[in-house]
N, C-alpha and C positions, 0 to 999 in steps of 0.2 A: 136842443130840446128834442126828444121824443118819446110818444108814448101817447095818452090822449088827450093831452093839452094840445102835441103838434097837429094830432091827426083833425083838432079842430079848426086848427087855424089854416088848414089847410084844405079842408071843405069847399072853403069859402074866397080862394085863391087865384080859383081860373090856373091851376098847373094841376090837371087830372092825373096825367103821367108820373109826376112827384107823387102825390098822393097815393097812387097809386101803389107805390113803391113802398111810400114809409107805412101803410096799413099791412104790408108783411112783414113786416120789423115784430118780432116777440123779444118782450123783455123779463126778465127776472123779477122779485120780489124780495126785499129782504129788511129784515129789522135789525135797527139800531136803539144799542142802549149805552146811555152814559149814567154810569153811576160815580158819585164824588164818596168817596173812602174817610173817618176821623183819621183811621191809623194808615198803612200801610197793607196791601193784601198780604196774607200769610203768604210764604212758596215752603214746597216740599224741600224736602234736603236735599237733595238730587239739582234741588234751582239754584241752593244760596252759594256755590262756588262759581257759575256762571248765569249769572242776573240776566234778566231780561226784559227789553223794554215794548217789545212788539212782539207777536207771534202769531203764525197761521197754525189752527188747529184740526188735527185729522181725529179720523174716527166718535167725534161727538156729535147729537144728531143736531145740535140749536146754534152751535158755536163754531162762525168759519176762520175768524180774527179777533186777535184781542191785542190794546195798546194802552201802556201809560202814558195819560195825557201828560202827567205833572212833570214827566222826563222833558219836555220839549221846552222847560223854563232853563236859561242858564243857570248855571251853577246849582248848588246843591239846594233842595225844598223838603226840607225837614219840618216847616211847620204848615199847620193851614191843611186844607182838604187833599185827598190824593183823587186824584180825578181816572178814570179808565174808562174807554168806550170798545162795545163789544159791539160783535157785525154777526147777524144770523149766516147760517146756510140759506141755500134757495128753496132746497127743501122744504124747510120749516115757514120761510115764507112764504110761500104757497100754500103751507097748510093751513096756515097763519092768517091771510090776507084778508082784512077789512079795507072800509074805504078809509081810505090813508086821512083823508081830511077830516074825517068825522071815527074815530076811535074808541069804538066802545071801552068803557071804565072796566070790566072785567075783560076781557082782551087783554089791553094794558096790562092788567096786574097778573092774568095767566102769565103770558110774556115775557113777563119780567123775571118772575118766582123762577119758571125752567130754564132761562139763560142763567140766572147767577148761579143757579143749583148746577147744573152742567157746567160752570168755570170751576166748581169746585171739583165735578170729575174730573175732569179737564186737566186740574192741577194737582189732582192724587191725594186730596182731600178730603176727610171724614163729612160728613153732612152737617151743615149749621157751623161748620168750621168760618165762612165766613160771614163778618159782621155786617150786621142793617145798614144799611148806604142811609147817610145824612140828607141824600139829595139823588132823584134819578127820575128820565125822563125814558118813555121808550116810542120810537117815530118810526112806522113802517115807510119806506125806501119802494113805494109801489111800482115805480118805473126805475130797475136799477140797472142793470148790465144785461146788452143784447144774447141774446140765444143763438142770434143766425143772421148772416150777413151775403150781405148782395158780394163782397171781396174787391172793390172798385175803390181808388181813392176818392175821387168823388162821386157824383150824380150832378147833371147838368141836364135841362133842357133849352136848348135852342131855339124853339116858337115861342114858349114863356119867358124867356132870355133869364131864365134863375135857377139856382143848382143849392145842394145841401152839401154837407159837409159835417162830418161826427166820427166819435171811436166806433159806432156799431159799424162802419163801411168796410172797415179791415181787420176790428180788432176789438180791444174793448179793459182799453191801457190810455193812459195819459198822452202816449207815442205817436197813437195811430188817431187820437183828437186831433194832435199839432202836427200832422203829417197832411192827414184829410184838409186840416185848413190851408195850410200851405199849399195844397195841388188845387183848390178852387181859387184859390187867391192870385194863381200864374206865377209861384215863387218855388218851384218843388221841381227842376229841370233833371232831378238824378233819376226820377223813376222810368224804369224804363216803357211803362205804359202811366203817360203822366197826362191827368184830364185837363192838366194846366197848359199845356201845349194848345192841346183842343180850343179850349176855350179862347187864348191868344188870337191861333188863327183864324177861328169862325168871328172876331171884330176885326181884323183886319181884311175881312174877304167883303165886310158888307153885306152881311147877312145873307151869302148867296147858298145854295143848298145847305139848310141849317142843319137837317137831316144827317149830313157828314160830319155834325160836330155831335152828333147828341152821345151820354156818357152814361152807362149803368140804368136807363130806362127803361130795360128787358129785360135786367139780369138777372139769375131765378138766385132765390135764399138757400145760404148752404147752412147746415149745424156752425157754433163757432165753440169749440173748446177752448176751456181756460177755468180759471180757479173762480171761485163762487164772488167773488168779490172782483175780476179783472183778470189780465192776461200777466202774469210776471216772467220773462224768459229766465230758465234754468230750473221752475216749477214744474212737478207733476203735474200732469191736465186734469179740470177737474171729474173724469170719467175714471183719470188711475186715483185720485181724491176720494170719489165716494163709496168704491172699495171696500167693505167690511176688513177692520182692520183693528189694531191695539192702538190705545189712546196714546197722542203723538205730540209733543210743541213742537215744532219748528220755528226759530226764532229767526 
């Protein structure tokens, strides 16, 4: 968890130091839309000789990802709804940004009109080329993926004897979640600066100079690059991403 639900629960803690820390945490913004399809979306020619089921998309301003859900059914889904969830840029999240809980009804339906209208630039598409979704919901994503990190596998302090653990610490990938948990957890012995060691030895010492155990409690926030949606290794970062450029899939 964070963002301002942590930074509440963390008021009221008795770990000022933690607090302290996750109140420099900036996070991203972004909206998600599922819309369920009768047919199949149109593709351009250029698509139907290598099909696609997921895509990062460059140079559009509302559109950073887009995925066919109904692909994730075995075998072939020829009938019934085709389902596809789209993921803003940060950008547009932040131009975007209501309170995520309470969603104003024009919001929403702005929202929704400029992402489908952009999956059709997106996909080299005439305008109105694609069909009115059966079914679509759009949920702004208020606290999504860190901007800047402390670069510590974990945070630990030693006088509140409690420590966090998240992808914002290093990263902001599925990776660097189960990596972060792993080094507060005392199961992560590869890293070569690993807060899991720390931790070990400050309960085997008996609490004596906690001081020498404490982990990322000072550690200033650096920028964190990655694509609008997470860190994928072998991807452009997202600074060579938002680039003025020609409309791109990468599948």
């Amino acid at each position: 968890m964070a963002g301002k639900c942590a930074n509440r629960l963390l008021a009221s803690s008795g770990l000022p130091l933690i607090a302290r820390q996750m109140k420099r945490l900036n996070l991203s913004s972004i909206w998600a839309l599922l819309a369920a399809f009768k047919d199949p979306l149109p593709l351009p020619a250029s698509a139907t000789a290598f099909p696609f089921e997921g895509a990062f998309v460059k140079g559009v301003d509302s559109i950073s990802w887009m995925a066919d859900n109904t692909k994730k059914f075995l075998g072939s889904h020829s009938h019934g709804p085709h389902c596809w969830t789209f993921l803003s840029t940060a950008t547009f999240g932040k131009q975007n940004k209501v309170p995520q809980e309470s969603i104003p009804v024009a919001t929403a339906q702005r929202v929704k009109e400029t992402m489908l209208a952009d999956v059709e630039y997106a996909l080299g598409l005439p305008k109105s080329s694609i069909q009115t979704p059966i079914f679509s919901r759009v949920q702004l994503w208020g606290a999504a993926l860190p901007l800047n990190t402390p670069n510590v596998p974990c945070i630990f302090d030693p006088h509140g004897r409690a420590g966090i653990c998240g992808d914002w610490l290093q990263g902001s990938s599925l990776e660097a979640a189960a990596l972060s948990g792993m080094a507060l957890a005392n199961h992560a012995s590869s890293f070569s600066f690993s807060c899991s060691s720390f931790i070990a030895d400050y309960l085997q010492s008996g609490g004596q100079c906690p001081d020498e155990f404490a982990v990322g409690l000072g550690n200033e926030f650096q920028p964190l690059r990655g694509h609008d949606i997470g860190q994928f290794p072998g991807l452009q970062s997202e600074e060579d991403i938002n680039k003025p450029q020609a409309v791109q899939l990468s599948a």
